[in-house]
Backbone bond lengths (Angstrom), bond angles and torsions (degrees), N, CA, C in turn:
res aa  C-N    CA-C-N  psi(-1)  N-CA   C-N-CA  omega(-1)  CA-C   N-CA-C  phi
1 X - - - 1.460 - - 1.519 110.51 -
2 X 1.217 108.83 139.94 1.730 114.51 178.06 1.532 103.22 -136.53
3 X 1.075 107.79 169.33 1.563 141.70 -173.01 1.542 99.67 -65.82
4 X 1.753 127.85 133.08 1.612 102.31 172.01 1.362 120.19 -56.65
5 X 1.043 133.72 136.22 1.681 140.56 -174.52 1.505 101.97 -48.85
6 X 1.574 102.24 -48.94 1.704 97.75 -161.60 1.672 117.76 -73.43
7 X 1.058 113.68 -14.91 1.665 136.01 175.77 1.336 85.63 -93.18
8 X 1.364 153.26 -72.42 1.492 129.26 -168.91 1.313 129.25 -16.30
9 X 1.804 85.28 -56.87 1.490 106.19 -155.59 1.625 100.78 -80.19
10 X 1.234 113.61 -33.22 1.412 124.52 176.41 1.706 118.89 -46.27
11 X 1.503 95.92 -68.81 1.687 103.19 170.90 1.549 126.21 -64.52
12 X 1.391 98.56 -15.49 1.956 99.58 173.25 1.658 82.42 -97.30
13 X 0.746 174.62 -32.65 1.366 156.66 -138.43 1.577 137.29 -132.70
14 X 1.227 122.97 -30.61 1.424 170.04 119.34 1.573 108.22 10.67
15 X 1.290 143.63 156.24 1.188 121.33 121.64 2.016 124.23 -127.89
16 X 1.397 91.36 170.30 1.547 103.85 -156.48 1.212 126.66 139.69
17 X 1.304 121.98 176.46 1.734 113.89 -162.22 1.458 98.55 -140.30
18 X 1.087 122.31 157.46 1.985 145.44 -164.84 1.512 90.49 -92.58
19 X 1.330 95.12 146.44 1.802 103.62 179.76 1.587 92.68 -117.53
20 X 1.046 108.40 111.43 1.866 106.09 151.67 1.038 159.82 -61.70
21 X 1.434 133.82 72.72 1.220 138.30 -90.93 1.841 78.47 -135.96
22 X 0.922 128.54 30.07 1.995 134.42 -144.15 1.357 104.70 -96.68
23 X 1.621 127.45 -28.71 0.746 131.96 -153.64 1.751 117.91 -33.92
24 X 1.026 130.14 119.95 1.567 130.66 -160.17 1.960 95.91 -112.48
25 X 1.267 114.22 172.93 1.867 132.80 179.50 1.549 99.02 -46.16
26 X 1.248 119.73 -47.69 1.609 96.17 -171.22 1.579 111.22 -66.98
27 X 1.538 114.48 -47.35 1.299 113.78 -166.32 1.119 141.50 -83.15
28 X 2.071 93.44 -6.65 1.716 104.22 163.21 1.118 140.02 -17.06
29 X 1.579 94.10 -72.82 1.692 104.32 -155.57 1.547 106.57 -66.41
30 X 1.541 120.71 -22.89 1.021 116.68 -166.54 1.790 107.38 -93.23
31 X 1.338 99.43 -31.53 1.698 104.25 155.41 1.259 114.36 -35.34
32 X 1.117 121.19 -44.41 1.709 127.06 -139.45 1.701 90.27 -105.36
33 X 1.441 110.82 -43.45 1.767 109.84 -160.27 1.867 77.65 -63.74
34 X 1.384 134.65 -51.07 1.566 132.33 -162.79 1.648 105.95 -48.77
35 X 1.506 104.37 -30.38 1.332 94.36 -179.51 1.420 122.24 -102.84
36 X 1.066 98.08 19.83 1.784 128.58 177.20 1.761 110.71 63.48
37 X 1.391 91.55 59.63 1.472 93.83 166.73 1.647 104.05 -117.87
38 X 0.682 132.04 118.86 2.084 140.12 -176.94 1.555 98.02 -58.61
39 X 1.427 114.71 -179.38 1.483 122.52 -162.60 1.862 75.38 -97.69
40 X 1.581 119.06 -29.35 1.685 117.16 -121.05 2.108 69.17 -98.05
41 X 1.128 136.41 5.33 1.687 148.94 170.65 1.221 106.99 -60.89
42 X 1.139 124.07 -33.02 1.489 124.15 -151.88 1.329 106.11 -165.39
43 X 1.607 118.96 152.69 1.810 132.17 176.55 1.345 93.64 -130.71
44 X 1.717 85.48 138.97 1.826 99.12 157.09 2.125 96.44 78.99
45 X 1.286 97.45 155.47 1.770 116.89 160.84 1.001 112.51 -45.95
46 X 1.491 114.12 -63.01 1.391 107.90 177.82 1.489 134.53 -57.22
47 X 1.324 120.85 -40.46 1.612 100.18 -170.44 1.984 81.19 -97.76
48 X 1.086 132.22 27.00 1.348 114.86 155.15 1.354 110.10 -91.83
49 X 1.103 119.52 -38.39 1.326 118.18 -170.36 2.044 104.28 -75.70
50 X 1.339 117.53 -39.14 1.733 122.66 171.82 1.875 81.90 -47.93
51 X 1.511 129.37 -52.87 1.586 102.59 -158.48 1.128 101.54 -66.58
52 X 1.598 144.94 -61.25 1.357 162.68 154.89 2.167 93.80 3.84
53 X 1.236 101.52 -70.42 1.440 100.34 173.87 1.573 147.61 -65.36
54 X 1.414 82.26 -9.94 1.535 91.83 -173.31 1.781 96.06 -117.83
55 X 1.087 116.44 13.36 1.840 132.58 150.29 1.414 117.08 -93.69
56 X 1.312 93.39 -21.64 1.867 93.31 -177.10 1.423 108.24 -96.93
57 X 1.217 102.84 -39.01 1.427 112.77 156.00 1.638 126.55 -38.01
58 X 1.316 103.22 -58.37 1.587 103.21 165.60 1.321 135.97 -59.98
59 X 1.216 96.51 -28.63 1.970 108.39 -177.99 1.911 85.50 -77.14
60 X 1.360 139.28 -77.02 0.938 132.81 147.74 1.569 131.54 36.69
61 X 1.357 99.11 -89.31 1.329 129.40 178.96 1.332 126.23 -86.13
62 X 1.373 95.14 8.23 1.708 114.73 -175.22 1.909 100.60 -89.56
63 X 1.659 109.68 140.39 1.192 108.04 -163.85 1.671 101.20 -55.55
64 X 1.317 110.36 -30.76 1.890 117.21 -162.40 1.176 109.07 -64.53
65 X 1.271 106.61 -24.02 1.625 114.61 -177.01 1.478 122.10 -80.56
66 X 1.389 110.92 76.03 1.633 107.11 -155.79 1.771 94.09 -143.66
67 X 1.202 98.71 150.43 1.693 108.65 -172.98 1.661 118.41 -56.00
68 X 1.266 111.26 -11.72 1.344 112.29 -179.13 1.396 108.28 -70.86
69 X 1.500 144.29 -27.87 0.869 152.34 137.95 1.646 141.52 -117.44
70 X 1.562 102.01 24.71 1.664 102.75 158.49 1.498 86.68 -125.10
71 X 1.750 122.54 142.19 1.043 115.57 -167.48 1.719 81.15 -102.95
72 X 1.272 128.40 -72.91 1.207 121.56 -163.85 1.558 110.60 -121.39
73 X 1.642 129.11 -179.35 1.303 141.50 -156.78 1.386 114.49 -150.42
74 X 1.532 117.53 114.43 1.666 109.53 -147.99 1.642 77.11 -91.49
75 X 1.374 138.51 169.00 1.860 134.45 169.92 1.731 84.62 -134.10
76 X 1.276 77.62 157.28 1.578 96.53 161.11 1.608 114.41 -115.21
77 X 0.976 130.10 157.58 1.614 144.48 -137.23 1.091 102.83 -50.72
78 X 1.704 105.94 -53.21 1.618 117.87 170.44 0.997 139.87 -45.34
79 X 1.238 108.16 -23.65 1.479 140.41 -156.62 1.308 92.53 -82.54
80 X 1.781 103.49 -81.97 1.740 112.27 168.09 0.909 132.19 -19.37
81 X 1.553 120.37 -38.97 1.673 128.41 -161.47 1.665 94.23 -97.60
82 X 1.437 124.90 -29.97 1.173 102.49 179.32 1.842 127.29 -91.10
83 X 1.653 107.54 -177.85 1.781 98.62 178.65 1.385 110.83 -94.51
84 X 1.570 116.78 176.55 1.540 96.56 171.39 2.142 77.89 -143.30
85 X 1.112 93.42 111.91 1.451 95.21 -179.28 1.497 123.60 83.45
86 X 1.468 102.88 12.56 1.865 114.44 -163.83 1.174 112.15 75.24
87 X 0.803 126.73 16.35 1.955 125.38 154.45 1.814 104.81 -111.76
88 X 1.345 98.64 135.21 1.652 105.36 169.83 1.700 117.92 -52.27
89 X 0.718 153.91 176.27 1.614 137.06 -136.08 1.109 102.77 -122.88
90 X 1.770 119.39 -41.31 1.881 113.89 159.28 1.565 102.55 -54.61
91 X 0.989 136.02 -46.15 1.944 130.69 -153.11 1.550 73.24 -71.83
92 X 1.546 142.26 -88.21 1.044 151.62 -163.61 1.622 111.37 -8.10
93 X 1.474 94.27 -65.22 1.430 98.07 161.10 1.202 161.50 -51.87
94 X 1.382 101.10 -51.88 1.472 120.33 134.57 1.575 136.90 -13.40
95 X 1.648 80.93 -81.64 1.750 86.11 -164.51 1.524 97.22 -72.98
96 X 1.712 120.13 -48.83 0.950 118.76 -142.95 1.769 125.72 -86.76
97 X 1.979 95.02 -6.18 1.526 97.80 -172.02 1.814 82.80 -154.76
98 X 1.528 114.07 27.05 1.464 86.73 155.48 2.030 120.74 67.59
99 X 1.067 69.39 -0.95 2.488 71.11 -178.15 1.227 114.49 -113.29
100 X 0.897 120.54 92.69 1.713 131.40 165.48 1.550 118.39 -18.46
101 X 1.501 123.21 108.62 1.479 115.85 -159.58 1.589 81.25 -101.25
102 X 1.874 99.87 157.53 1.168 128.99 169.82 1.421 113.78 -141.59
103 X 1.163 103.29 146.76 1.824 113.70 -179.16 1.169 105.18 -115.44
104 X 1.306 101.01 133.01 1.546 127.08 157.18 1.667 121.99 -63.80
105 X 1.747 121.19 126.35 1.413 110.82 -152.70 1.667 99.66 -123.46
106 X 1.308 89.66 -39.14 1.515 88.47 176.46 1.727 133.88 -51.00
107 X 1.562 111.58 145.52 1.168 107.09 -168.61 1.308 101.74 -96.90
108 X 1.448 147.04 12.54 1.391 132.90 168.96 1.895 101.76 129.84
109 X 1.160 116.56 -175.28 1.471 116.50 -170.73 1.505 107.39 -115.25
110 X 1.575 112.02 143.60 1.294 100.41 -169.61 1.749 87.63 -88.93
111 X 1.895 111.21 -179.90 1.217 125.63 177.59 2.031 105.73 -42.21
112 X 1.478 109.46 173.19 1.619 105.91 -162.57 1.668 87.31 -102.97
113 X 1.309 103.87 130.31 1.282 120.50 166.79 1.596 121.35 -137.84
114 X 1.496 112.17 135.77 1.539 121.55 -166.50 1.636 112.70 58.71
115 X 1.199 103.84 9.92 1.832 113.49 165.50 1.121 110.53 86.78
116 X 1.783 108.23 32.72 1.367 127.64 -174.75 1.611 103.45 -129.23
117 X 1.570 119.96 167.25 1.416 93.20 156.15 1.978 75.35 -140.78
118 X 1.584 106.13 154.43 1.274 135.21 166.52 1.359 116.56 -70.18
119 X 1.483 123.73 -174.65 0.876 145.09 -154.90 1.715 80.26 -125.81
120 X 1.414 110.78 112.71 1.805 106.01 135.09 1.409 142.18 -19.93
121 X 0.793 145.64 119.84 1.335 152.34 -160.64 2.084 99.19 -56.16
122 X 0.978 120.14 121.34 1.996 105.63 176.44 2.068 88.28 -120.30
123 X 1.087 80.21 101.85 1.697 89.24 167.37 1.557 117.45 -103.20
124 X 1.280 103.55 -7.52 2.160 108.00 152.85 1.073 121.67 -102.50
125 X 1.702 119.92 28.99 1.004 123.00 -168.84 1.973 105.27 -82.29
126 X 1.139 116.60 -18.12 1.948 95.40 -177.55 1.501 104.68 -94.28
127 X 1.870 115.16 4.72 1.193 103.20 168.92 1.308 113.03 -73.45
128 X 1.240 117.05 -63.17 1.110 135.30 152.69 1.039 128.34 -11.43
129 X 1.342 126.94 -54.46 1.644 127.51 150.00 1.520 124.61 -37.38
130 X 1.677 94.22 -56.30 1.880 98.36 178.80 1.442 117.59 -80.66
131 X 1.851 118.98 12.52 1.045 90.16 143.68 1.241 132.31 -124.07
132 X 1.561 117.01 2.94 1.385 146.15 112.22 1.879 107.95 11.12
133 X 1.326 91.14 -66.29 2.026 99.14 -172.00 1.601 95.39 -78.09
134 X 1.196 126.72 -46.37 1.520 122.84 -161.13 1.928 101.05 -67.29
135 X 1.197 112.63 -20.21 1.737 133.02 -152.50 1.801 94.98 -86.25
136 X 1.596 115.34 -22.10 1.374 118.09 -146.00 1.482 125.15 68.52
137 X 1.156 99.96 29.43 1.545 96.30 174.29 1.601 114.31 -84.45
138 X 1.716 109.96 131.90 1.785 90.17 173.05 1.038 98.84 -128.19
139 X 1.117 129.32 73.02 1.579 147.40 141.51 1.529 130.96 133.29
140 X 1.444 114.04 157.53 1.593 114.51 -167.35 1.606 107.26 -116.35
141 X 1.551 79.50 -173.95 1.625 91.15 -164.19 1.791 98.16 -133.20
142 X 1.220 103.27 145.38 1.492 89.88 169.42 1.662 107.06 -160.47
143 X 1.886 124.82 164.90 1.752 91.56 -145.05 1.524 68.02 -148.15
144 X 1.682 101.47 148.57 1.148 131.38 164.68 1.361 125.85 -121.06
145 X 1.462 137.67 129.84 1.683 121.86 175.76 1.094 103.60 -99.71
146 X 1.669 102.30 152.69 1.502 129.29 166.49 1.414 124.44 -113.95
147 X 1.466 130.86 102.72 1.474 113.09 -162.73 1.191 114.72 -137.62
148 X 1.809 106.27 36.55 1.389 120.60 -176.77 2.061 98.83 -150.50
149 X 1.343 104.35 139.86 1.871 93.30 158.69 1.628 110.02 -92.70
150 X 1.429 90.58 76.10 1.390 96.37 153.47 1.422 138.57 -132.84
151 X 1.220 126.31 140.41 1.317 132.82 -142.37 1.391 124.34 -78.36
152 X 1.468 104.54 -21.83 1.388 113.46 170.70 1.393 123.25 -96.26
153 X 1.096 120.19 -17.58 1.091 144.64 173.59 1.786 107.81 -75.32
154 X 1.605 114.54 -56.65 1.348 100.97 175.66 1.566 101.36 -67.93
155 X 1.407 122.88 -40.07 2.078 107.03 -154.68 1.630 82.85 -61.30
156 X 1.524 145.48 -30.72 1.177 121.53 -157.01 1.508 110.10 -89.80
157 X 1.236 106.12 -4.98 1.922 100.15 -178.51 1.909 94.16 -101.93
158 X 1.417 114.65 -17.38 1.501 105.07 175.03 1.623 109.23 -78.33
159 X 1.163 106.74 -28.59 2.061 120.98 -175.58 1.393 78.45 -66.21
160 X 1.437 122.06 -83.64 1.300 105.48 -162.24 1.327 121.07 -24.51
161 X 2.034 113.34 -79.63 1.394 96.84 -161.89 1.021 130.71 -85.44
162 X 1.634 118.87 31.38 1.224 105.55 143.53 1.751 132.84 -122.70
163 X 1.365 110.95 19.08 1.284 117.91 135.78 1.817 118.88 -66.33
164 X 1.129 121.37 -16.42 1.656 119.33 174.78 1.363 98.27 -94.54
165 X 1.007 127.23 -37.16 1.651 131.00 179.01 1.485 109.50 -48.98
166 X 1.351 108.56 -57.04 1.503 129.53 -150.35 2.138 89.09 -71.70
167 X 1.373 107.17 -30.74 1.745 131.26 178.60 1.992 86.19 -49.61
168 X 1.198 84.89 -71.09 1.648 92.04 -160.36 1.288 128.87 -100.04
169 X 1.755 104.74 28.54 1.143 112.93 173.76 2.264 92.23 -108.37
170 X 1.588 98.60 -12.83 1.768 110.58 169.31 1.890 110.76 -60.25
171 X 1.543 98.17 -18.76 1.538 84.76 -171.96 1.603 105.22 -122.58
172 X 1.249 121.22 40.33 1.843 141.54 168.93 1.801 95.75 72.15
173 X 1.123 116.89 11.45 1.604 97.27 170.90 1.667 113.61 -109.91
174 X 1.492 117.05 172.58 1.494 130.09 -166.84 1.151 109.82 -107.97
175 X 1.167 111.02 115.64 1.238 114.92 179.92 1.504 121.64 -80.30
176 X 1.570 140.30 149.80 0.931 116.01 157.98 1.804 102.32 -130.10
177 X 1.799 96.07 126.91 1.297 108.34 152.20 1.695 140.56 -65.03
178 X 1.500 102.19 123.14 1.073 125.09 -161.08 1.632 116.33 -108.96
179 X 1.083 116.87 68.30 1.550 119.25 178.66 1.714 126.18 -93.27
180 X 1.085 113.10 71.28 1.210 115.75 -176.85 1.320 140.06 -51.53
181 X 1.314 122.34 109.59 1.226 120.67 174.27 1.645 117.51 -84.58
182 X 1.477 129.15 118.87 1.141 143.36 -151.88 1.750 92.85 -86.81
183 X 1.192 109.29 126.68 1.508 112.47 -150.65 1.894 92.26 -85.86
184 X 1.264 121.99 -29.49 1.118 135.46 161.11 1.552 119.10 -37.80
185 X 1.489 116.20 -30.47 1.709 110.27 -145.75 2.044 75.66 -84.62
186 X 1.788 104.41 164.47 1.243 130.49 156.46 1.245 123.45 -95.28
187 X 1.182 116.68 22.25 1.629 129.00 146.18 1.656 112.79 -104.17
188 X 1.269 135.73 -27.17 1.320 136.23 -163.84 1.420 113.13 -4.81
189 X 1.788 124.17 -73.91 0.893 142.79 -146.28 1.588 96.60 -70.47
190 X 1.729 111.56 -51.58 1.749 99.64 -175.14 1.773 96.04 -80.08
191 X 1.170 144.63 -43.27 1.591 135.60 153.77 1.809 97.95 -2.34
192 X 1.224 119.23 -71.61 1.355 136.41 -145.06 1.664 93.88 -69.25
193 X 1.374 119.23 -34.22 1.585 112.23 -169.78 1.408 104.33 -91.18
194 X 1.382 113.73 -20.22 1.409 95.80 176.73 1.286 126.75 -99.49
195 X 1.925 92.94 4.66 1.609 76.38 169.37 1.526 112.55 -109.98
196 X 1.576 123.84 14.21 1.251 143.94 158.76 1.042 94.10 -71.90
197 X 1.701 151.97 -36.27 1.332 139.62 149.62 1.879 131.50 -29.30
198 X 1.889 81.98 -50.36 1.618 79.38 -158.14 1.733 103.32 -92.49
199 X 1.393 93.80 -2.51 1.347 95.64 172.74 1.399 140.68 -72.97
200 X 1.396 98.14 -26.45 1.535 126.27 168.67 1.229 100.22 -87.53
201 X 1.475 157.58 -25.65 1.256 136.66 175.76 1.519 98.88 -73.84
202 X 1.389 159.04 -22.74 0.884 148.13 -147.01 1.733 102.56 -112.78
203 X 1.501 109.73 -53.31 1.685 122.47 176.33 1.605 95.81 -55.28
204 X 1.340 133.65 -42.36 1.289 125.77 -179.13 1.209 118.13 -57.99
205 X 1.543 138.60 -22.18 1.289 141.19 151.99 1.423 125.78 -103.44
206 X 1.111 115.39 24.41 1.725 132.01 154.67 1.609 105.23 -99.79
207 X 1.536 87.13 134.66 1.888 107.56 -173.14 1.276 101.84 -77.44
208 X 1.374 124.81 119.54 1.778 136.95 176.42 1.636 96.98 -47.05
209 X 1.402 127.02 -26.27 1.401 123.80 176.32 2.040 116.22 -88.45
210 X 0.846 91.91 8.36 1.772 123.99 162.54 1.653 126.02 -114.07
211 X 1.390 132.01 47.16 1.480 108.64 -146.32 1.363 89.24 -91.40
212 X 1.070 105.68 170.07 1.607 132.90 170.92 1.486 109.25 -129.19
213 X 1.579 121.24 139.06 1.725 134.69 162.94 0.937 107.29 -79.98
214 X 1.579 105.65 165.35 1.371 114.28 176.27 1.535 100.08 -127.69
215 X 1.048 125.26 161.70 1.708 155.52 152.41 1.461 125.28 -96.69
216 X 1.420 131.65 78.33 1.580 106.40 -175.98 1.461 91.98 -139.19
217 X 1.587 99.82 162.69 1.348 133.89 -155.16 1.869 102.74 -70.06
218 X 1.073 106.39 100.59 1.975 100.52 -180.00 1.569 118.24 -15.55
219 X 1.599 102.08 128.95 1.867 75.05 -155.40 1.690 85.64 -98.48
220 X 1.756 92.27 -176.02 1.725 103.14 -165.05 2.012 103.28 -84.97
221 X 1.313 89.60 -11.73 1.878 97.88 175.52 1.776 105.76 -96.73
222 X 0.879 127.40 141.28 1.092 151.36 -175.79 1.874 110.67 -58.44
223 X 1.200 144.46 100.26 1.450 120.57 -166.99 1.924 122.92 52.06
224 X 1.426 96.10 29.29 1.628 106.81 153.77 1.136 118.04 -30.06
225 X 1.065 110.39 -104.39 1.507 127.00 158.36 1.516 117.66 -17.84
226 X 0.949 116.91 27.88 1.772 108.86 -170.79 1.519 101.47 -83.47
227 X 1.079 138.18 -28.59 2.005 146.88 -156.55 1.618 78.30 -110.09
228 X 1.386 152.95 -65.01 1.597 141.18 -179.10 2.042 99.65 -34.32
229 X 1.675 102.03 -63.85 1.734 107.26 -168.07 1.474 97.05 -40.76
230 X 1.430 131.58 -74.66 0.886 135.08 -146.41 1.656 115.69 -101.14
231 X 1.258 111.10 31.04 1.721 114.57 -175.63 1.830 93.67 -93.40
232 X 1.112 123.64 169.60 1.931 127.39 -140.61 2.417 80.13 -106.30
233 X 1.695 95.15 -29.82 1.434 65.27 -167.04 1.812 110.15 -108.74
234 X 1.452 97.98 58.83 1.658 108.93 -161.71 1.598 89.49 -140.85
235 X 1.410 109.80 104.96 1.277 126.59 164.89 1.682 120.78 -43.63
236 X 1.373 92.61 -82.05 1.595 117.90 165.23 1.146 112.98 -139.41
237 X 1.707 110.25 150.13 1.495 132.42 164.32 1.056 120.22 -102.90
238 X 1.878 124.79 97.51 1.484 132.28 -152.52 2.039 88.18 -108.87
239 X 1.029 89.49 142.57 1.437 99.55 -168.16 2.131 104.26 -103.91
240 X 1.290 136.73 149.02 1.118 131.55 174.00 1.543 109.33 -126.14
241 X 1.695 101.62 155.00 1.329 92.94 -160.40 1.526 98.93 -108.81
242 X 1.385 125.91 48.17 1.256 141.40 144.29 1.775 112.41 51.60
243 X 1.160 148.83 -53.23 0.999 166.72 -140.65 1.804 110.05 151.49
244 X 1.721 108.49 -35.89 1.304 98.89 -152.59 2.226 119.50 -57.54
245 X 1.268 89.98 159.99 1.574 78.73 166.60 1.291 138.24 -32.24
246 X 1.271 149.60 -163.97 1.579 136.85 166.21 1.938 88.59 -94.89
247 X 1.089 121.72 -46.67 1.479 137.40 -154.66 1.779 81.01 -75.68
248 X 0.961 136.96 -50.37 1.763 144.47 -154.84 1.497 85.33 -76.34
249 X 1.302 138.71 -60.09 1.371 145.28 -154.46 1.563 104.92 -74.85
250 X 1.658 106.65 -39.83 1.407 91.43 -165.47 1.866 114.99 -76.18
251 X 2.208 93.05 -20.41 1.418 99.19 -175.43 1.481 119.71 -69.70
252 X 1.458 109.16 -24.35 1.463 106.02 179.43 1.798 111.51 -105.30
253 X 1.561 107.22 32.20 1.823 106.03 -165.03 1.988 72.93 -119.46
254 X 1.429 120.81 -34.12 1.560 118.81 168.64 1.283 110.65 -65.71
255 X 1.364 118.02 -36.95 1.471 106.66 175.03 2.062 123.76 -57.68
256 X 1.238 88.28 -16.13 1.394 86.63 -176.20 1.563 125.54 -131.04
257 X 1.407 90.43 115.47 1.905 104.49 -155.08 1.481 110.50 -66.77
258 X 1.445 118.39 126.96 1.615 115.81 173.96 1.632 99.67 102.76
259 X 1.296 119.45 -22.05 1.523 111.88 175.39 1.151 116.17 -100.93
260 X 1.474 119.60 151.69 1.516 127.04 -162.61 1.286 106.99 -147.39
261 X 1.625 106.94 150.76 1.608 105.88 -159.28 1.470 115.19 -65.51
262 X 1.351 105.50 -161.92 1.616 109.03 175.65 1.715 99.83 179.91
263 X 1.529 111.19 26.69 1.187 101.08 -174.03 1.359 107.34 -78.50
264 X 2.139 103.42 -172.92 1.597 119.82 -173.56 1.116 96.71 -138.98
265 X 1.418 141.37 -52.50 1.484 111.24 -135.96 2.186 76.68 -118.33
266 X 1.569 106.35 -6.40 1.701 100.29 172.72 1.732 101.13 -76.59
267 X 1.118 106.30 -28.29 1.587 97.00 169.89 1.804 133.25 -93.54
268 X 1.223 101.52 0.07 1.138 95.66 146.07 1.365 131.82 -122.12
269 X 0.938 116.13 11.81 1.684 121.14 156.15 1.445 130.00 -43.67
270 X 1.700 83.44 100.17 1.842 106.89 178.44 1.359 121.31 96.81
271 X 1.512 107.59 -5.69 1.590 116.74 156.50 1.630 121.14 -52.19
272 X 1.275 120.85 134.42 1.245 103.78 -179.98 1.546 125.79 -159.26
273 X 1.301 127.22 125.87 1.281 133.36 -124.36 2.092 88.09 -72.10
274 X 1.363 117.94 -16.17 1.258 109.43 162.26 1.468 149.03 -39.27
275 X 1.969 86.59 -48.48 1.322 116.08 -167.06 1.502 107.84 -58.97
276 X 1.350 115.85 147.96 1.822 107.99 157.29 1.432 112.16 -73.58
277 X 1.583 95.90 -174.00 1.517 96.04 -166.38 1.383 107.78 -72.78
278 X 1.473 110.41 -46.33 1.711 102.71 -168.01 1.529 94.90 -57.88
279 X 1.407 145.90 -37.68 1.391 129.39 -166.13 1.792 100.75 -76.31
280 X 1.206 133.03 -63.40 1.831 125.93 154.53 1.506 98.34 8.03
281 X 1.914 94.86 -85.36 1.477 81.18 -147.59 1.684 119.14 -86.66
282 X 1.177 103.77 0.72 1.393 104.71 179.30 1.372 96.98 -77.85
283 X 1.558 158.07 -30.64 1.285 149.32 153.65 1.311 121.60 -47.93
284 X 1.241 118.46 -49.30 1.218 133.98 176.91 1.612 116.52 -48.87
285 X 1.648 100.27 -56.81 1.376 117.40 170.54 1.231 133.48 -48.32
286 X 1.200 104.68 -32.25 1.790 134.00 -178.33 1.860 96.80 -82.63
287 X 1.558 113.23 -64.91 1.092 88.97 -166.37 1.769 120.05 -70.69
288 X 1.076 99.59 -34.44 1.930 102.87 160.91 1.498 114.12 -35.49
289 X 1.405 118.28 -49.26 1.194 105.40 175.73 1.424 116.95 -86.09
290 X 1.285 129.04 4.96 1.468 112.55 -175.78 1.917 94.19 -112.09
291 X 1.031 113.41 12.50 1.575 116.85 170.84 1.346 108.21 -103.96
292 X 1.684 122.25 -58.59 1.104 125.77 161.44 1.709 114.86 -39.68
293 X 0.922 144.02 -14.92 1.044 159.73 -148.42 1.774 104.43 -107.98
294 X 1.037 92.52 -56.51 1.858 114.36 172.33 1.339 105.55 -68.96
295 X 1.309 115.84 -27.86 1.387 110.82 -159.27 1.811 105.94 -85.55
296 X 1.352 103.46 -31.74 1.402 108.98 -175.91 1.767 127.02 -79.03
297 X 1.815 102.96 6.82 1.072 91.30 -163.93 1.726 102.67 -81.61
């Protein structure tokens, strides 16, 4: 099994930046209160999560939101399983606006250990994959924090994802590793070299005809990441905007050549389920282009 060719070639080649669309149970409600929906809107998972969708839906379905400059769309599970117009929400994407959908796989972070925290154990994870592949999905995302420079702690959240990578690179999709550096911690900067360390011990024995993405936290050096952009078995280097501002994210996502965004909560900042449409998408439009914008330098 392989990756579709024509989306391969698209996301290594292309330009534009992934919208993160991931939002998972913890971060809802507060997703949703940003877009001015109240907790007191909705009862129960379920009709929180229908609001969650029918916001994602809108950014979505918004004319700005079109493959010429969003290259791809990370979903969260829910996301996947539901339609947006009677098409399943990867096909939606696809056919209908050109953006390469990706799913989010991970089940959450275990407790923080060595000043790291792991990845949860996902033991339904190759179901999940096959229906992931049947869904049109071509590839996931999955996220680990780092909020210490410590060494055992990062080689064990980099071992991890790419022993889970190597999982779901077995069933033709791309994974992208997600190791977060918590923009907060007072180690960041040495955090950042060692895991530009452990990252290259691992891509150095991954086949460039296997690639894997990356996700990492805007670093505090200018073009860090420069030997990650351009290593043979590194698809893309999607950058996240951590907490920072939308304006903070885009200034230091220009600082760094060959990387391209992948933010969530910088792209929806100030959207709001109030607004009419011409006000939606004329925000929307603006901020797409002032990320896309960052993304190309």
């Amino acid at each position: 099994m392989a990756p579709n060719p024509q989306q391969l070639e698209r996301m290594r080649n292309s330009k534009g930046f992934i919208a993160a669309l991931d939002q998972s149970g913890g971060s809802t409600p507060k997703a949703l209160a940003l877009y001015g929906v109240s907790e007191a809107e909705y009862s129960g998972e379920v009709q929180m999560f229908d609001a969650m969708h029918a916001m994602r839906s809108r950014m979505v379905k918004s004319r700005s939101f079109q493959g010429d400059r969003v290259l791809g769309a990370i979903l969260f599970e829910g996301t996947m399983d539901r339609d947006i117009d009677g098409l399943g929400s990867a096909e939606f994407l696809w056919t209908k606006k050109q953006v390469i959908p990706f799913l989010k796989v991970d089940k959450g972070l275990a407790d923080e250990h060595d000043g790291v925290q792991v990845m949860k154990p996902m033991p339904e994870l190759d179901a999940l994959l096959q229906r992931a592949v049947k869904k049109g999905i071509f590839g996931t995302k999955m996220r680990s924090v780092i909020k210490l420079a410590n060494k055992a702690g990062i080689d064990a959240v980099v071992v991890q994802q790419f022993a889970v990578a190597r999982q779901i690179i077995s069933h033709g999709l791309v994974p992208i590793i997600e190791p977060e550096v918590d923009i907060k911690s007072p180690e960041k900067a040495q955090a950042e070299v060692l895991l530009r360390e452990a990252l290259l011990v691992e891509l150095n024995q991954q086949p460039a005809a296997q690639p894997v993405m990356l996700k990492l936290t805007l670093p505090d050096t200018a073009n860090f990441y420069a030997e990650l952009v351009r290593h043979p078995s590194v698809l893309r280097v999607v950058a996240l905007s951590g907490g920072y501002s939308r304006d903070e994210a885009n200034r230091r996502l220009g600082e760094n050549h060959g990387v391209i965004a992948s933010f969530s909560r910088a792209l929806s900042e100030g959207l709001l389920a109030q607004q009419s449409e011409a006000e939606f998408d004329a925000l929307i439009g603006a901020t797409i282009q002032e990320i896309y914008a960052a993304s190309i330098t």
